[in-house]
N, C-alpha and C positions, 0 to 999 in steps of 0.2 A: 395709363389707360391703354388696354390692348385694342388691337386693330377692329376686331370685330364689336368692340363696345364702342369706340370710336364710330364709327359707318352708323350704330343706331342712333349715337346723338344728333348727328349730322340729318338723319330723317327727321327725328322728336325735333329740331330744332326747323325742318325745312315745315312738317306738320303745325307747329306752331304759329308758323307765319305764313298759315290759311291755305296751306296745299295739303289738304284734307285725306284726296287719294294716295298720296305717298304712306300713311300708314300701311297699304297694305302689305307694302316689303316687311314690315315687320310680323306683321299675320302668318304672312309665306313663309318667313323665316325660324319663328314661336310656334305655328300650330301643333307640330307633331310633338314634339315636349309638351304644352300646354294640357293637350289631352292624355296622354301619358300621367301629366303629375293630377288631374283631375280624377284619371282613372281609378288611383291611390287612392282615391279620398272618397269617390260614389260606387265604385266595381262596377260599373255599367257604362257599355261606349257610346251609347248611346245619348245618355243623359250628361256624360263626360265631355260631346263634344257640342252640344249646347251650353255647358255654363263656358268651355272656352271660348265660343263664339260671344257667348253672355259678357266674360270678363273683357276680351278684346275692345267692346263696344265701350264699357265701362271706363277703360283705359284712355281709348279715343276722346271720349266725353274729358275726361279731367286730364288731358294732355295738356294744357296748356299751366297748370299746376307741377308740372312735375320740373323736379330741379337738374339740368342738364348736366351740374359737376358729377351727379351720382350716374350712377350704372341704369342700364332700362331694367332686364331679366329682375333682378330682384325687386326694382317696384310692383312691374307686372304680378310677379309673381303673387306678392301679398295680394293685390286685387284679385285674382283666381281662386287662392287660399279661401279669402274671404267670403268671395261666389261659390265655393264647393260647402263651405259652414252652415250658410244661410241654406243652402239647398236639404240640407241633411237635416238644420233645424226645421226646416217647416214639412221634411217632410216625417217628423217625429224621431228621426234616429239617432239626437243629438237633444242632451239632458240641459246639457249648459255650454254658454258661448258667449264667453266674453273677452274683449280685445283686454282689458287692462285688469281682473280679478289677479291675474295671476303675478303679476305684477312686473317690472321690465321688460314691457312687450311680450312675452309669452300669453300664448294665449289657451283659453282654461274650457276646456271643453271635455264633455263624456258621453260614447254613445250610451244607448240605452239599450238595445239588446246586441249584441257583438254577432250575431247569427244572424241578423237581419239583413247583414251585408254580408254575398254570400260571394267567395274569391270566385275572380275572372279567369277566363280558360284563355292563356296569352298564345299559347300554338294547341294544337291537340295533341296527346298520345303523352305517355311518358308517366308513371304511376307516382315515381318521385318527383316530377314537375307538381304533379296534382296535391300530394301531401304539401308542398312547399306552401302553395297557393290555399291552402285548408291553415295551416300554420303563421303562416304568413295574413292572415286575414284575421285570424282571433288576435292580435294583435292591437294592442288601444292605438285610438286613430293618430295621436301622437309619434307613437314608434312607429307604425307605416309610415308617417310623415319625414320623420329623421333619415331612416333605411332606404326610402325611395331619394330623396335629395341627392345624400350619399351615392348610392350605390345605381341605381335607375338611372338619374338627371346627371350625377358623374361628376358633382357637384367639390369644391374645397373646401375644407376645415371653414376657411373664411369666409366664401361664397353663403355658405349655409350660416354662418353665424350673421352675416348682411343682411341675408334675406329676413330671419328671422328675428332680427334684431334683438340676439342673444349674447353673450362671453363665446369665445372659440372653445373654453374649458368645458363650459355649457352642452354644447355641439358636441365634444367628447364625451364626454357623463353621460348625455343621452344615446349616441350611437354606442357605446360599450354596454350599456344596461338594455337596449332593444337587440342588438345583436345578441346578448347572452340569453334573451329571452324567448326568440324565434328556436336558439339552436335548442332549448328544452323543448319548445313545443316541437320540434321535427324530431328530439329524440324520442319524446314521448309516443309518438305515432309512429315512426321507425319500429 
């Protein structure tokens, strides 16, 4: 276990035994990733940093369930995942969502209209920034999911196969099939 997952258990573990306020090193720590990978998932920073706030809480609440041999980020994580799903399900952008349809922990979901969700302006200026973000959004929420882990959160083969609770091969097959699919969509509009 490396150092920095070490330092979270020692909180999750100091939080467990009723020292409440110490979560919030881990807030301070998660917030800017957290909205970041929510971003991925709503295109809005606004409502991105409500569900992270959202899942934060939700974390807190079932801290005392979590298993201290594993890792935090990747439990967290799935709790966020889950908070950005529900959010999109109820607010109609998302056809189906189910943790176990798809079966080995993959989870089975489709938006409904792919334009409903319209990419985020990450800095201004920059026409090829703007195609990417046009590109990069028609994208099934899946593949923005894999590509942001990857490539965004900077995330490993295994990291992302943890969190997702998929095969590493998995993790491959999907990042090599969303990569090849972005880069048609950016040639197409190129």
């Amino acid at each position: 276990m490396e150092a920095a997952e070490s330092s979270d258990i020692l909180i999750i573990r100091e939080v467990q035994a009723g020292h409440r306020q110490a979560f919030e090193a881990l807030v301070r720590k998660y917030m800017r990733r957290a909205h970041g990978i929510a971003m991925q998932f709503v295109q809005n920073s606004e409502d991105a940093l409500d569900l992270s706030q959202d899942a934060f809480l939700k974390s807190l609440r079932a801290v005392d369930r979590f298993d201290t041999s594993q890792s935090f980020f990747p439990w967290f994580y799935k709790i966020l995942r889950n908070t950005c799903l529900s959010f999109l399900k109820r607010r109609g952008l998302i056809r189906k969502f189910s943790l176990s349809a798809a079966g080995e922990g993959e989870a089975d979901f489709e938006l409904v209209d792919e334009s409903a969700v319209s990419p985020h302006a990450i800095l201004a200026g920059g026409e090829l920034r703007e195609e990417f973000w046009k590109a990069f959004a028609k994208l099934s929420l899946r593949e923005r999911e894999i590509l942001s882990l990857r490539h965004f959160q900077e995330m490993s083969y295994q990291e992302i196969a943890e969190t997702l609770e998929i095969p590493i091969g998995t993790v491959m097959s999907r990042l090599y099939h969303a990569r090849r699919k972005l880069r048609e969509r950016l040639e197409a509009r190129l």
